[in-house]
FIZARO-10860 format. One record per residue (C-alpha): y, x, z; residue number from 1. Coordinates in nm, 4 decimals, padded with zeros to 6 digits, m for minus. Layout:
<rs>
R       c2       c1       c3 pos
R        Y        X        Z NUM
...
</rs>
This chain:
<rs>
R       c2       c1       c3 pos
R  00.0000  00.0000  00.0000   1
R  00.3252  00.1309 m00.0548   2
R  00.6117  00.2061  00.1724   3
R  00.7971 m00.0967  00.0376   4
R  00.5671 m00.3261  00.1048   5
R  00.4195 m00.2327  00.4693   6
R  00.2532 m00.5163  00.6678   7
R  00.3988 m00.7148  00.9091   8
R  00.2461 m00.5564  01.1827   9
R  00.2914 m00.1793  01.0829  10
R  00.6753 m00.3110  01.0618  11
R  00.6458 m00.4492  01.4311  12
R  00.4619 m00.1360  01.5513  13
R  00.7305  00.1088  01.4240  14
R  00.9845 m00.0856  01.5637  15
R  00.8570 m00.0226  01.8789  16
R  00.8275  00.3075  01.8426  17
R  01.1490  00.3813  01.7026  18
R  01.3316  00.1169  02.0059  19
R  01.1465  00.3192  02.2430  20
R  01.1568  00.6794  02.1207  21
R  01.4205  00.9328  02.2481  22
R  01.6406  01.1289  01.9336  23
R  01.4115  01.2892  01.6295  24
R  01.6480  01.6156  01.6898  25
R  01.5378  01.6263  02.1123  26
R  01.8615  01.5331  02.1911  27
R  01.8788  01.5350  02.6057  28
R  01.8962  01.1582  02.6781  29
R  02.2493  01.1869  02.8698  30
R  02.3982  01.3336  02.5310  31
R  02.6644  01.0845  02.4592  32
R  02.5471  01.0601  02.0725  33
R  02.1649  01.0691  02.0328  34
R  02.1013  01.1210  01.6947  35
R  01.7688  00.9911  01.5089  36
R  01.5959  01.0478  01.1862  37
R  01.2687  00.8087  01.0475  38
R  01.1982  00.7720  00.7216  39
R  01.4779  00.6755  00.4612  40
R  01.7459  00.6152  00.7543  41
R  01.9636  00.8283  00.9860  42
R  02.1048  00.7352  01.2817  43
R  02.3845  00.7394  01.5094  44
R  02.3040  00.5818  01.8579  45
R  02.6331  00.5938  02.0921  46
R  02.4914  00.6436  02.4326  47
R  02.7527  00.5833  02.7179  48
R  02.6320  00.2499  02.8017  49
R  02.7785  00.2470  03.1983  50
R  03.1566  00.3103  02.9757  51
R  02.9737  00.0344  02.7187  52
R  03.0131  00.3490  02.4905  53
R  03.3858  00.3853  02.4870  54
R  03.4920  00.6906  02.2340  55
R  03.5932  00.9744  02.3775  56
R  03.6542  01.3747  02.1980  57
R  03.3149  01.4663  02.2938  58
R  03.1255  01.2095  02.0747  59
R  03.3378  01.2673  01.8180  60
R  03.3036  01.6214  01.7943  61
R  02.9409  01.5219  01.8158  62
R  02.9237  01.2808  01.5296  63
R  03.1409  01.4955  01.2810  64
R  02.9155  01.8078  01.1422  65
R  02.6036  01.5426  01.1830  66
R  02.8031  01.3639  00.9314  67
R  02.8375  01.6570  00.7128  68
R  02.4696  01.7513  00.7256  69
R  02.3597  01.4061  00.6747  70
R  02.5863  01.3285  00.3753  71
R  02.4542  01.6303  00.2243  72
R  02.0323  01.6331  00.2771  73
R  01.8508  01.4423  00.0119  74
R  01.6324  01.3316  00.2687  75
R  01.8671  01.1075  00.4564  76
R  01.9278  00.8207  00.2000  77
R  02.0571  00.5728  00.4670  78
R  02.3413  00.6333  00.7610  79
R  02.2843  00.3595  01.0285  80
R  02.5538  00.3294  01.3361  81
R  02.4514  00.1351  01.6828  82
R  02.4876  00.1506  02.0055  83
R  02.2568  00.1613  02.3964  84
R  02.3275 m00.1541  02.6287  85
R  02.5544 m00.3962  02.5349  86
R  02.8120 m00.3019  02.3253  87
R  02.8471 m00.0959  01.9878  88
R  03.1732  00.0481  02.1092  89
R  03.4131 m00.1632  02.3563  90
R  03.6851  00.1232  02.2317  91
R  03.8597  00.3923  02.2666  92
R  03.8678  00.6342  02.6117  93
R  04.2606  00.5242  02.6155  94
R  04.3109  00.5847  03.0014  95
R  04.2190  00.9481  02.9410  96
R  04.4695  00.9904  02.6789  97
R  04.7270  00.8092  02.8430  98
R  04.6883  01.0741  03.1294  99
R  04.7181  01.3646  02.8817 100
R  05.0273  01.1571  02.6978 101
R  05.2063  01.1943  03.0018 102
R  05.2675  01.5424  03.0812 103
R  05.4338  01.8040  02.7914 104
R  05.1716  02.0181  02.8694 105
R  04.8766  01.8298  02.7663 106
R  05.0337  01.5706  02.5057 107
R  04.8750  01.7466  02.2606 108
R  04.5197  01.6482  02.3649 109
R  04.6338  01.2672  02.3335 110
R  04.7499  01.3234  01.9670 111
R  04.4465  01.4893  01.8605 112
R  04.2148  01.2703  01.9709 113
R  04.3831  01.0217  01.7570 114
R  04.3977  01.2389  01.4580 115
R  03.9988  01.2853  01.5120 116
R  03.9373  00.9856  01.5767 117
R  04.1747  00.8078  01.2555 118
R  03.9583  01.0912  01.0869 119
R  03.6254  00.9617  01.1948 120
R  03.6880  00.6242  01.0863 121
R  03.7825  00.7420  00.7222 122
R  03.4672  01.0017  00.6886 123
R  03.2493  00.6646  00.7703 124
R  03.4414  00.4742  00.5314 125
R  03.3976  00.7197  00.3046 126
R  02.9915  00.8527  00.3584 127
R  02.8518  00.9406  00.0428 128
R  02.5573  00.7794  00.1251 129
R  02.5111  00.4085  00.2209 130
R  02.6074  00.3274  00.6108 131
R  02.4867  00.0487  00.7818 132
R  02.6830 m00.0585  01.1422 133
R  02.4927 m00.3204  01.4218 134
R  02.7278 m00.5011  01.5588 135
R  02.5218 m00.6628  01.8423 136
R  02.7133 m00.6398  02.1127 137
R  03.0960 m00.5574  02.2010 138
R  03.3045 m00.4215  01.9581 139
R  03.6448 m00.3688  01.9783 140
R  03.9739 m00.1518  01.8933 141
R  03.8169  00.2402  01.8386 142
R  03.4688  00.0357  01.7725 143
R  03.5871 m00.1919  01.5259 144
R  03.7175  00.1915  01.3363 145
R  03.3532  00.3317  01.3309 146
R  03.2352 m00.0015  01.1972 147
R  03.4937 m00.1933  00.9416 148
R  03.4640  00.0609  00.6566 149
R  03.0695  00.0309  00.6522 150
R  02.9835 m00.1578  00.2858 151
R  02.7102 m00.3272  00.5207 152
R  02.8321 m00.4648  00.8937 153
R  02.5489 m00.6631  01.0271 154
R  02.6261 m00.8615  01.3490 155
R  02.3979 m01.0786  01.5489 156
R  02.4814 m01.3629  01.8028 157
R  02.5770 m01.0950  02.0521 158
R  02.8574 m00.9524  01.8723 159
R  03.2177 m00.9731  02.0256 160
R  03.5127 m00.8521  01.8324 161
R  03.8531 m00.8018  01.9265 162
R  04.1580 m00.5578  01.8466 163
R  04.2746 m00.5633  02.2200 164
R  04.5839 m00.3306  02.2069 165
R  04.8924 m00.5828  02.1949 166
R  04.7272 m00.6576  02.6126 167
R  04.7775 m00.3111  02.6811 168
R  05.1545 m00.2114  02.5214 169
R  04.9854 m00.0642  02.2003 170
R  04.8967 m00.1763  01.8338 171
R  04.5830 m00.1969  01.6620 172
R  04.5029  00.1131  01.4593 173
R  04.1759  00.2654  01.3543 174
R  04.2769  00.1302  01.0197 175
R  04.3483 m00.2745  01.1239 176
R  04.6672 m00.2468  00.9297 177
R  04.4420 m00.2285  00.6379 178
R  04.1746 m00.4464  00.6856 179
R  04.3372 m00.7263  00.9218 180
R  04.6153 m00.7460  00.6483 181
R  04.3483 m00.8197  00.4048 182
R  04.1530 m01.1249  00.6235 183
R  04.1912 m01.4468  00.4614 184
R  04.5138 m01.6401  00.5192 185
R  04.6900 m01.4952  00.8219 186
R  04.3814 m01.4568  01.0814 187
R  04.4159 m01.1027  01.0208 188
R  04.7703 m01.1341  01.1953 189
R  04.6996 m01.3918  01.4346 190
R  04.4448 m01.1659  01.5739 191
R  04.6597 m00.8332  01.5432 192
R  04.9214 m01.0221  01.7477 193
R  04.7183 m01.2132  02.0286 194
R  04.4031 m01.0086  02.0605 195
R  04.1802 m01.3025  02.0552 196
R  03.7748 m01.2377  02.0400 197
R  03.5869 m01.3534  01.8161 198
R  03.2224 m01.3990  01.8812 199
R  02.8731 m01.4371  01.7552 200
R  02.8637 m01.6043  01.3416 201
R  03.2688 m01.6420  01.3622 202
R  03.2224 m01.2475  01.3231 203
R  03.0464 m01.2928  01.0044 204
R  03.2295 m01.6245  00.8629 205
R  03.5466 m01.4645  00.9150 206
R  03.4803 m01.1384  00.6936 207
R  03.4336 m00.8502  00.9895 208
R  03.0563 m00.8333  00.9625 209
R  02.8790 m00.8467  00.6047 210
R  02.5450 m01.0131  00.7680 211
R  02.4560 m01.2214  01.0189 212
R  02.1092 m01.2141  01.1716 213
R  01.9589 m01.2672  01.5277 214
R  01.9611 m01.0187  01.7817 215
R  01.5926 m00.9981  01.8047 216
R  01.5070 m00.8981  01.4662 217
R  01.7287 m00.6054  01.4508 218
R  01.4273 m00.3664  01.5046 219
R  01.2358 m00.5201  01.2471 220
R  01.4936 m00.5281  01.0108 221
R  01.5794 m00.1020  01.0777 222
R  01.2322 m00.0671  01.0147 223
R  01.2106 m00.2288  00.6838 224
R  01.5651 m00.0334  00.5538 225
R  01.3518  00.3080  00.6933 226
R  01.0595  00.2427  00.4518 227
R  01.2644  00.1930  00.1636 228
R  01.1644  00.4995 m00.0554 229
R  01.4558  00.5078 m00.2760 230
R  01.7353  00.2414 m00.1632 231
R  02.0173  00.1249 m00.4218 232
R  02.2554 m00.0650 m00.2208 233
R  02.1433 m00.3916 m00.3851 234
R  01.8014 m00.3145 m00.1847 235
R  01.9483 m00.2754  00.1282 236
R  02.1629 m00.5863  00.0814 237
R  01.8719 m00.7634 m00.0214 238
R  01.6863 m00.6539  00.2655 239
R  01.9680 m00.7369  00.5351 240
R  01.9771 m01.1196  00.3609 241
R  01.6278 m01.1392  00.4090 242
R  01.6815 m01.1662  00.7799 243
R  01.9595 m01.3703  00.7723 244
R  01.9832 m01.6441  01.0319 245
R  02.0777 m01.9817  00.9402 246
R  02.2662 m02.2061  01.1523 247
R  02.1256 m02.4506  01.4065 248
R  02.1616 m02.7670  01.3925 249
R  02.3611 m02.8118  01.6991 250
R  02.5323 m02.4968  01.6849 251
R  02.9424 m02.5322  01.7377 252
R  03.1430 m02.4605  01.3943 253
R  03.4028 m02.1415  01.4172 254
R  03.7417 m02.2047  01.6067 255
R  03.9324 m02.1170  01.3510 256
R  03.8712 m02.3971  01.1003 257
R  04.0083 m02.7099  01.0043 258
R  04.3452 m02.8441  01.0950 259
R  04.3743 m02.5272  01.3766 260
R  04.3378 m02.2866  01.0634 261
R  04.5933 m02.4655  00.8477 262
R  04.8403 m02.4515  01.1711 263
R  04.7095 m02.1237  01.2094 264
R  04.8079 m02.0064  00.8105 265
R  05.1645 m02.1694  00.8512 266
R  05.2594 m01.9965  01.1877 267
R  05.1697 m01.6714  01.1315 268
R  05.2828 m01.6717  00.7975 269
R  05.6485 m01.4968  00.8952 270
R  05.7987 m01.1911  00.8966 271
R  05.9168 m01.1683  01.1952 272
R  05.7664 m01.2786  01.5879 273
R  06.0465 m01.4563  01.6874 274
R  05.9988 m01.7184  01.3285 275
R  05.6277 m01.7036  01.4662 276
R  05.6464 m01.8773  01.8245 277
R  05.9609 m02.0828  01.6901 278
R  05.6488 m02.2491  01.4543 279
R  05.4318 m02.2035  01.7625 280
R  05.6597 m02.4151  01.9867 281
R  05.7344 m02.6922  01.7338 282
R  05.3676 m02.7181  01.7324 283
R  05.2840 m02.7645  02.0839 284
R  05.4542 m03.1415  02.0250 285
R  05.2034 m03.2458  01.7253 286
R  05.0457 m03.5796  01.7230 287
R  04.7031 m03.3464  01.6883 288
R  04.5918 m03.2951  02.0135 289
R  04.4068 m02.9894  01.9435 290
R  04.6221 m02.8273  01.6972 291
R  04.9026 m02.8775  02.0382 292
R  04.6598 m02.7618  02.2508 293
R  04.6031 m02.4483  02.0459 294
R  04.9617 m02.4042  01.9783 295
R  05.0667 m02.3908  02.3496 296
R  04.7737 m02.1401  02.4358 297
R  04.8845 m01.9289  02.1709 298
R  05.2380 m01.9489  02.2423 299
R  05.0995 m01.8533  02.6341 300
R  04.9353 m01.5472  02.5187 301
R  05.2045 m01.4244  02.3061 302
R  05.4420 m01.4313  02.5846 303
R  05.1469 m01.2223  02.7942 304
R  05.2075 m00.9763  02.5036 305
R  05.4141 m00.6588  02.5208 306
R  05.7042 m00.7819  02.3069 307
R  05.7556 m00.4324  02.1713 308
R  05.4218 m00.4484  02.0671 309
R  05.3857 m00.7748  01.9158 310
R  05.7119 m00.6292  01.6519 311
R  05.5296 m00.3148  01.5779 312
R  05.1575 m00.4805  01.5351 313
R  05.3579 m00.7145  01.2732 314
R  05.5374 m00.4628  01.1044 315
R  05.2412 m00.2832  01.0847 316
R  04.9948 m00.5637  00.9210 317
R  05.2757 m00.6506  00.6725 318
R  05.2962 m00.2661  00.5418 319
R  04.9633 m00.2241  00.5497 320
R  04.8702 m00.4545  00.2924 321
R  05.0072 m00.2539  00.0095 322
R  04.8472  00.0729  00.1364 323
R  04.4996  00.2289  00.0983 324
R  04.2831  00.3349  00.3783 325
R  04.4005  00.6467  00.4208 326
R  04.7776  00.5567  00.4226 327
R  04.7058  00.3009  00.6208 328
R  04.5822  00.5655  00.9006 329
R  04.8491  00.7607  00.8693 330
R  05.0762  00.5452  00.9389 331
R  04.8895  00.4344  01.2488 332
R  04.8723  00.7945  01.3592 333
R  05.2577  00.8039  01.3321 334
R  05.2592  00.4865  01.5718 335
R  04.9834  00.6587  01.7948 336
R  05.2257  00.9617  01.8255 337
R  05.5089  00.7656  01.9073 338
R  05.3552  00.5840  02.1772 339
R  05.2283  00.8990  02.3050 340
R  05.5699  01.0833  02.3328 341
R  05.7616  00.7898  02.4654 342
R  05.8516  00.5806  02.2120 343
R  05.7829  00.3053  02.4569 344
R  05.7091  00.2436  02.8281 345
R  05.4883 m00.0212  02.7713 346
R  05.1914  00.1941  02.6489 347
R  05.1466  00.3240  03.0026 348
R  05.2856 m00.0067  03.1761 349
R  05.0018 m00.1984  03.0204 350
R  04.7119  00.0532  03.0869 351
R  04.7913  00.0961  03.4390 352
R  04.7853 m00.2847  03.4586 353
R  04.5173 m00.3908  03.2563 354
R  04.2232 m00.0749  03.2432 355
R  04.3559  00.0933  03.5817 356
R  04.4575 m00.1496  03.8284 357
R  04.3153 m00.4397  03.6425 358
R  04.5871 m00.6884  03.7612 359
R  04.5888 m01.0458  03.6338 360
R  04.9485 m01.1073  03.5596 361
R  05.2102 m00.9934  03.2668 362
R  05.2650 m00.6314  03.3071 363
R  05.6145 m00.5189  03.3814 364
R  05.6983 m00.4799  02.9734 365
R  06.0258 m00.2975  02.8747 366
R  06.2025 m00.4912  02.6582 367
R  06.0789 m00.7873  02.8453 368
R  06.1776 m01.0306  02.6053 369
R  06.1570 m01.0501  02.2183 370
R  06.5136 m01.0940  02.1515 371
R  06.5780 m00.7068  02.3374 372
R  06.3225 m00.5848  02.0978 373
R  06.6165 m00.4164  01.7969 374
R  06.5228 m00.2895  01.4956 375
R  06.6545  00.0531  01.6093 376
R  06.3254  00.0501  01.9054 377
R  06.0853 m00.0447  01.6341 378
R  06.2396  00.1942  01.4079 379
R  06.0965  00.4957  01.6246 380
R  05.7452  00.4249  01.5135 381
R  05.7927  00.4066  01.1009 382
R  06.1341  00.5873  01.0253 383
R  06.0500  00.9226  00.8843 384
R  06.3599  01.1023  01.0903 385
R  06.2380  00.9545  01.3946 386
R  06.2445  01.2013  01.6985 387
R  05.8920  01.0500  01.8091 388
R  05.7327  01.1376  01.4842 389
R  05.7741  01.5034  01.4679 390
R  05.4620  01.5829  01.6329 391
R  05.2667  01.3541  01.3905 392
R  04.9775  01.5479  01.2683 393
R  04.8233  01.4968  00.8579 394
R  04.5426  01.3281  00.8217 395
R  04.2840  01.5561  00.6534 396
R  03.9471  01.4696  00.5477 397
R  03.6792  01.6875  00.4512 398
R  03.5497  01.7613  00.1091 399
R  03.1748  01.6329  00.1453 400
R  03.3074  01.2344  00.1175 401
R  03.2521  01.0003 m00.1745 402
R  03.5495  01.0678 m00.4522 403
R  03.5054  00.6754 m00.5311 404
R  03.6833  00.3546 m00.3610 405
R  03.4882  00.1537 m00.1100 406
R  03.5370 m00.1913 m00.1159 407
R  03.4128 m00.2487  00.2051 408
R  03.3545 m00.6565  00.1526 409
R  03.1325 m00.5964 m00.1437 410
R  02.8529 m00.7495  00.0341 411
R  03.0772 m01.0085  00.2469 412
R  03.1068 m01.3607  00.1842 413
R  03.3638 m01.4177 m00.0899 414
R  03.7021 m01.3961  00.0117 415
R  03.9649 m01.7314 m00.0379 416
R  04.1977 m01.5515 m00.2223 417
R  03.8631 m01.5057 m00.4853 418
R  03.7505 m01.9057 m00.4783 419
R  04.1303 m02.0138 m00.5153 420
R  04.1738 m01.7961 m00.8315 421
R  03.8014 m01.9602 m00.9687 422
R  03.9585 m02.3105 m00.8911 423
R  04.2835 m02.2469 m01.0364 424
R  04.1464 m02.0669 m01.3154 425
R  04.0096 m02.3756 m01.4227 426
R  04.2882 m02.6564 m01.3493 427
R  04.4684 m02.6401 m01.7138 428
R  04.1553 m02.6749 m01.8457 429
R  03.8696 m02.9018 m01.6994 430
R  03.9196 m02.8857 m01.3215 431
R  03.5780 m02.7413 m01.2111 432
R  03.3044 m02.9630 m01.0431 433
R  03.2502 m02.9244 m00.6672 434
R  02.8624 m02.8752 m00.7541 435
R  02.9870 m02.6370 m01.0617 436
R  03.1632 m02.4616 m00.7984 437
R  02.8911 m02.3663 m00.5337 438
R  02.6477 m02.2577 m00.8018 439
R  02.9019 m02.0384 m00.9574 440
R  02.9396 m01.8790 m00.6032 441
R  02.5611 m01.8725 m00.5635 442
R  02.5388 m01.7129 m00.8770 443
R  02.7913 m01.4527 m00.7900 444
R  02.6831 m01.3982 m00.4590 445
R  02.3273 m01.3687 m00.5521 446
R  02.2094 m01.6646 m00.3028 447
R  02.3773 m01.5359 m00.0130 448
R  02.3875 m01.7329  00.3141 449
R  02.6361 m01.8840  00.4446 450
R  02.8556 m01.8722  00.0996 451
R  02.8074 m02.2670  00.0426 452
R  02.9584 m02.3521  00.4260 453
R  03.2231 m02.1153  00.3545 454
R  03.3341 m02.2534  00.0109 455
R  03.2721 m02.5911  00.1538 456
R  03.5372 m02.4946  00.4743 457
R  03.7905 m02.4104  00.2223 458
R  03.7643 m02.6918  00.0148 459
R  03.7910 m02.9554  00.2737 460
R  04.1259 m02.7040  00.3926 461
R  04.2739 m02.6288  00.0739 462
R  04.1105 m02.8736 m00.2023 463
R  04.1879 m03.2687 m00.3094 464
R  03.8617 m03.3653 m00.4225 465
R  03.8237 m03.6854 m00.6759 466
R  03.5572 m03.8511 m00.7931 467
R  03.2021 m04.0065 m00.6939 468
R  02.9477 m03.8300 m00.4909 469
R  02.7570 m03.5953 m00.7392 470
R  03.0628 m03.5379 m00.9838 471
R  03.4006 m03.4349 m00.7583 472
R  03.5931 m03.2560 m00.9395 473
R  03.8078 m03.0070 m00.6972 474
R  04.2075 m02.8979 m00.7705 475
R  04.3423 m02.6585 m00.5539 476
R  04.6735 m02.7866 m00.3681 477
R  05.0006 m02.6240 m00.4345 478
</rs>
């Protein structure tokens, strides 16, 4: 029999093995990266599980020349990233380089471990060879970086997702100025701005994860991708789909649907924050009682936001849509050195209060309110003459990475910018049929789950639908 087509049980047995065995290199179990080799696939396993395997300059350091010698050996034809315990990566080791951000002497340390870690996430982004994260557990800010560039992001019922900085006086980076600005609609701001989570198939509807399956079948499903002899990335995509797990019957839709996701699109929609909680407010009086609800929560948690942060995670988003990966990072690592030489008060004011002391109430933020926010304070973090720039490192990845672009949502469900332009496409001509429609998709998508609830979702949002059942015909509103 041949690799490709092991039996069920030899697939069960080396699951086992491989969930149970210690690295292939020896690696001493309190390493903080164990690193594992079996058959086709290589793999990173982050292993501070008591720290739910928060980054720090040691795992980096770590993970970089494995990198190299991985993206380089024709045996390794698959790069898989996961975590021990419960979390992938909860983030970054930010208390530690707060500490160093605060004294001359040692400011240096903070800024570098940004610059590695900005150049982490682009190397994985990058990999010459197909990379596969498991997002079955917690993944957030410096997590979310090791994971959002990966052409396949598979994430299970466990999976939590947040960018959490905006709580603690700082703004999403790890490249979330390029990928949150490129979510459908405005979720991509909304959660830049608040820090909401997102949880379990919301991380795969929503376009973080490229594959949803159950937490239980992960070790089956790294065992298959190790027996694939010589894997194309259709193969591994096909192989991820095959363990795909539909939704149950009584299992909740996402949050962020419906009438909440068209209040959601027109909010966040500005420029500016201040235009944002004006749209908020007006909301909070709607005849919909849970598009008001939502509206005052949200208004709630943007006011428990650092308002200097809220400016510069907006400015951010809006500039990072016209930039590619790697400018995208930069820019971030400007707003990283900033916050480490001063630019603002609030990136130590909310650590203390939220990772340190872990105090329940709004930290003591400086500007305290929106309005005290200028354009001059949020100028210190993007002008090129600004005094808390000049220590701003270059970005500078190494030479073994893939010369081509990665589109990392290849393999996602299909974005709504893509089904608006097949509707509209369509409208001076025949307007497309709604069954027309989901076979195109299905065609496109090569049967992938979940595409039908997806274009259905948008449809319902975005879509007057006319005719009898069997023959709608679907126009997209203006």
């Amino acid at each position: 029999m041949s690799r490709n087509g092991v039996s069920a049980a030899a697939i069960r047995t080396r699951a086992v093995a491989a969930h149970m065995s210690t690295s292939a290199q020896a690696a001493p179990l309190e390493q903080s990266v164990l690193f594992e080799s079996d058959g086709a696939t290589r793999t990173y396993v982050l292993n501070r599980p008591k720290k739910l395997n928060a980054l720090n300059s040691d795992m980096l350091k770590l993970m970089g020349p494995q990198l190299e010698k991985w993206s380089k050996s024709d045996l390794c034809k698959i790069v898989i990233g996961t975590g021990v315990g419960r979390a992938f990566c909860a983030g970054g080791d930010v208390a530690t380089v707060l500490q160093h951000s605060l004294d001359d002497a040692t400011r240096p340390k903070a800024i570098e471990f940004f610059k590695d870690e900005f150049e982490m996430d682009y190397i994985l982004s990058a990999l010459p060879k197909p990379y596969v994260t498991i997002l079955d557990g917690i993944t957030m800010g410096g997590g979310v970086g090791l994971a959002i560039g990966a052409p396949f992001r598979v994430a299970t019922e466990k999976a939590v997702f947040a960018m959490p900085e905006t709580k603690i006086g700082y703004c999403p980076d790890v490249g979330a100025s390029f990928f949150l600005s490129r979510m459908d609609g405005e979720v991509g701001t909304y959660l830049a701005l608040t820090s909401d989570t997102l949880t379990g198939r919301e991380v795969f509807e929503l376009g973080i994860a490229t594959h949803f399956i159950s937490s239980r079948t992960v070790p089956s499903m790294l065992a298959r991708l190790s027996d694939l002899e010589d894997p194309s990335v259709a193969l591994i995509n096909r192989t991820i789909e095959d363990h795909h797990a539909k939704r149950l019957p009584d299992e909740p839709i996402g949050r962020l649907t419906g009438r909440i996701r068209q209040a959601l699109d027109m909010t966040f929609q500005h420029n500016t924050v201040e235009e944002i909680v004006e749209g908020l407010t007006k909301l909070t009086s709607s005849s919909d009682d849970a598009v008001a609800k939502w509206a005052s929560e949200t208004v709630e948690t943007l006011h428990m936001r650092s308002p200097t942060s809220l400016k510069v995670s907006l400015e951010a988003v809006r500039r990072g849509k016209k930039m590619t990966l790697l400018q995208a990072l930069q820019m971030e690592m400007g707003i990283a050195t900033a916050y480490c030489s001063g630019a603002s008060r609030d990136f130590s004011a909310g650590i203390t209060a939220v990772l340190i002391e872990k105090t329940q109430g709004r930290p003591d933020w400086s500007p305290d309110k929106l309005d005290d926010v200028s354009d001059t304070i949020i100028g210190r973090f993007f002008e090129e003459d600004s005094d808390y720039l000049r220590s701003m490192p270059i970005l500078t990845p190494p030479d073994f990475l893939s010369d081509g672009r990665q589109n990392p949502m290849k393999f996602a469900l299909p974005s709504e910018d893509t089904i608006r332009r097949v509707v509209k496409s369509n409208a001076s001509k025949d307007p497309i049929t709604l069954s027309d429609l989901l076979a195109y998709f299905d065609d496109l998508t090569s049967g992938k789950q979940g595409v039908e609830e997806k274009v259905l979702e948008i449809v319902r949002r975005k879509c007057d639908v006319t005719g009898s059942q069997g023959s709608e015909v679907v126009n997209w509103k203006e």
